[in-house]
Short mmCIF file of the C-alpha atoms (twelve columns), coordinates in Angstrom:
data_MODEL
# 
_entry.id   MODEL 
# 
loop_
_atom_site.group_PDB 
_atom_site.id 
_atom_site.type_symbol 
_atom_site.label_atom_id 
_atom_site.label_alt_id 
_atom_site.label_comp_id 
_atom_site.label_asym_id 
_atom_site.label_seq_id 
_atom_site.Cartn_x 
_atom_site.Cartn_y 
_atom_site.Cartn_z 
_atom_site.pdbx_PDB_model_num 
ATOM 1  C CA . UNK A 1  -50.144 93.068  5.230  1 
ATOM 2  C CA . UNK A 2  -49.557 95.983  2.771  1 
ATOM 3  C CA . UNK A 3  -47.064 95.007  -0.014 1 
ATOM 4  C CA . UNK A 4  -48.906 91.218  -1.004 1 
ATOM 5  C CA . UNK A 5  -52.108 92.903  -2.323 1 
ATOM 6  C CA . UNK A 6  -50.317 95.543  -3.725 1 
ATOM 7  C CA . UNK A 7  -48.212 93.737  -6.141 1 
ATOM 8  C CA . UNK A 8  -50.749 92.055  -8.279 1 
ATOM 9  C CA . UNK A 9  -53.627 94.315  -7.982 1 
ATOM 10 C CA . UNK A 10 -52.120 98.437  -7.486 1 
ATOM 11 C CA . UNK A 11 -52.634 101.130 -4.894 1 
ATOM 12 C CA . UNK A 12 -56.272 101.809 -5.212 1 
ATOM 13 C CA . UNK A 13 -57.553 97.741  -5.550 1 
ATOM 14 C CA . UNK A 14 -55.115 97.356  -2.130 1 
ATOM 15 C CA . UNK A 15 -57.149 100.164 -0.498 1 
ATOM 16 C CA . UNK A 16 -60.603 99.515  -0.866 1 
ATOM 17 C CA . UNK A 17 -59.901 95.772  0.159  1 
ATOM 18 C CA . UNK A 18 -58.721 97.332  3.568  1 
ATOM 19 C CA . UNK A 19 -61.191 99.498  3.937  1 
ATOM 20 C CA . UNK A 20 -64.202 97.162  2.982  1 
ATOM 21 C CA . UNK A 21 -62.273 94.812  4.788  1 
ATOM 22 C CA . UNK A 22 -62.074 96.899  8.198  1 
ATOM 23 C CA . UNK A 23 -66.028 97.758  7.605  1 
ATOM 24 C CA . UNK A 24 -67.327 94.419  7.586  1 
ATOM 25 C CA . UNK A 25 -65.681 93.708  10.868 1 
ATOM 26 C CA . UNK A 26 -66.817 96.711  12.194 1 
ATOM 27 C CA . UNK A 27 -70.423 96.116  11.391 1 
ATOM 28 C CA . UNK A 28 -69.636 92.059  12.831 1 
ATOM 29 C CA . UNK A 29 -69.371 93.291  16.309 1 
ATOM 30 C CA . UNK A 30 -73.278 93.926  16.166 1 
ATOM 31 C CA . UNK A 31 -74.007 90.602  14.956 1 
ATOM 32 C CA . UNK A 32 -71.652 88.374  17.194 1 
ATOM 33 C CA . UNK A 33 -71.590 88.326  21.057 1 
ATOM 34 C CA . UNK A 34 -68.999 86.781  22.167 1 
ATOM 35 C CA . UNK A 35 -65.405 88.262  24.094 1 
ATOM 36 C CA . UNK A 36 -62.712 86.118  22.186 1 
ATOM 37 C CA . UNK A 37 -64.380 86.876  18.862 1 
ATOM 38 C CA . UNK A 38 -64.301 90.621  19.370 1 
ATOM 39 C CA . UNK A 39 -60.667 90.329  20.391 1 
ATOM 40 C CA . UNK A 40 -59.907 88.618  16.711 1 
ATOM 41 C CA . UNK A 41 -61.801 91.575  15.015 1 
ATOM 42 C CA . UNK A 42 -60.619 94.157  16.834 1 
ATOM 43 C CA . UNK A 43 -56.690 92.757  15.975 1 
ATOM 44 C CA . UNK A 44 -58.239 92.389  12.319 1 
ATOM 45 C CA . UNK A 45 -59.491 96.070  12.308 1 
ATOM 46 C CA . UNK A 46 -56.474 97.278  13.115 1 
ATOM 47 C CA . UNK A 47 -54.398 95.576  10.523 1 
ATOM 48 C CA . UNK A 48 -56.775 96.759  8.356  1 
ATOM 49 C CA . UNK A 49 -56.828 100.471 9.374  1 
ATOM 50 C CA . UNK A 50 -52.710 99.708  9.201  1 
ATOM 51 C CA . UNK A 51 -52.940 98.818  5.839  1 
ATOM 52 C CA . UNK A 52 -54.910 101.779 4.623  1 
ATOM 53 C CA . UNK A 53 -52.155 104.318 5.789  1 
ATOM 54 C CA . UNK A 54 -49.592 101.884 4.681  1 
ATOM 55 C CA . UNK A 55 -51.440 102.052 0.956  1 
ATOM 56 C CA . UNK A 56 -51.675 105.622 1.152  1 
ATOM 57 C CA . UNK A 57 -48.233 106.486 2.207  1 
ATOM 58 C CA . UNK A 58 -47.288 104.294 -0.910 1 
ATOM 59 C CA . UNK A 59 -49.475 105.740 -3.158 1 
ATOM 60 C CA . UNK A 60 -48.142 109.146 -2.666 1 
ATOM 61 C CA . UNK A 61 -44.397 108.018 -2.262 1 
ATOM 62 C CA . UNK A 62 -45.088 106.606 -6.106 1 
ATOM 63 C CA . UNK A 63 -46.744 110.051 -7.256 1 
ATOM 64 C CA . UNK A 64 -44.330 112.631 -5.717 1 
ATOM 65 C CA . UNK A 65 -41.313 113.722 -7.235 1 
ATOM 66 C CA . UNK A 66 -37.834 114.074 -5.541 1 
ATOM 67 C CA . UNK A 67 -38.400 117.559 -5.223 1 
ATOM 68 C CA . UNK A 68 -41.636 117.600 -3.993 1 
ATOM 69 C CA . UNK A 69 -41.095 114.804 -1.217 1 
ATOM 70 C CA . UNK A 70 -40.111 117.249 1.832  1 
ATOM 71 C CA . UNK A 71 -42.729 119.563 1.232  1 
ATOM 72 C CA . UNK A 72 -45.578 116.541 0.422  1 
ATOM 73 C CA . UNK A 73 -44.438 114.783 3.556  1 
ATOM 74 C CA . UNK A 74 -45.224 118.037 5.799  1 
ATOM 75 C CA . UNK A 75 -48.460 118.580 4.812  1 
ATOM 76 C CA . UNK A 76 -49.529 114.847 5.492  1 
ATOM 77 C CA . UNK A 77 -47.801 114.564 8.687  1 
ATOM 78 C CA . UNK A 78 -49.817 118.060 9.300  1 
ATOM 79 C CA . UNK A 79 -46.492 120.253 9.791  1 
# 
């Protein structure tokens, strides 16, 4: 789900679509009742919550260097 909203629209567009995306279907399961329907927003939360690290991880690939991509990796993956 990551690259299609990224091409027309950039990194931080993609990632606040995810995010406010992700939020309104956690603030859904107050308002609906019903087993199958949490089961769709709970597999639509977690695309959503896939996309946002997808977006990140993309957004720094594009703003590292080729030097700095060892060292920048590290630190995110908390090594």
């Amino acid at each position: 789900m990551g690259p299609p909203p990224l091409g027309s629209s950039g990194h931080a567009r993609a990632f606040a679509a995810f995010t406010a995306t992700g939020a309104i279907g956690l603030l859904a399961h107050m308002l609906i009742v019903d087993p199958t329907a949490w089961a769709v927003m709970r597999v639509a939360t977690g695309l959503c919550v896939a996309g946002c690290y997808t977006e990140i991880e993309a957004w720094l690939q594009a703003k590292v260097t080729n030097q700095t991509r060892g060292a920048d990796h590290g630190r995110l993956s908390g090594r």
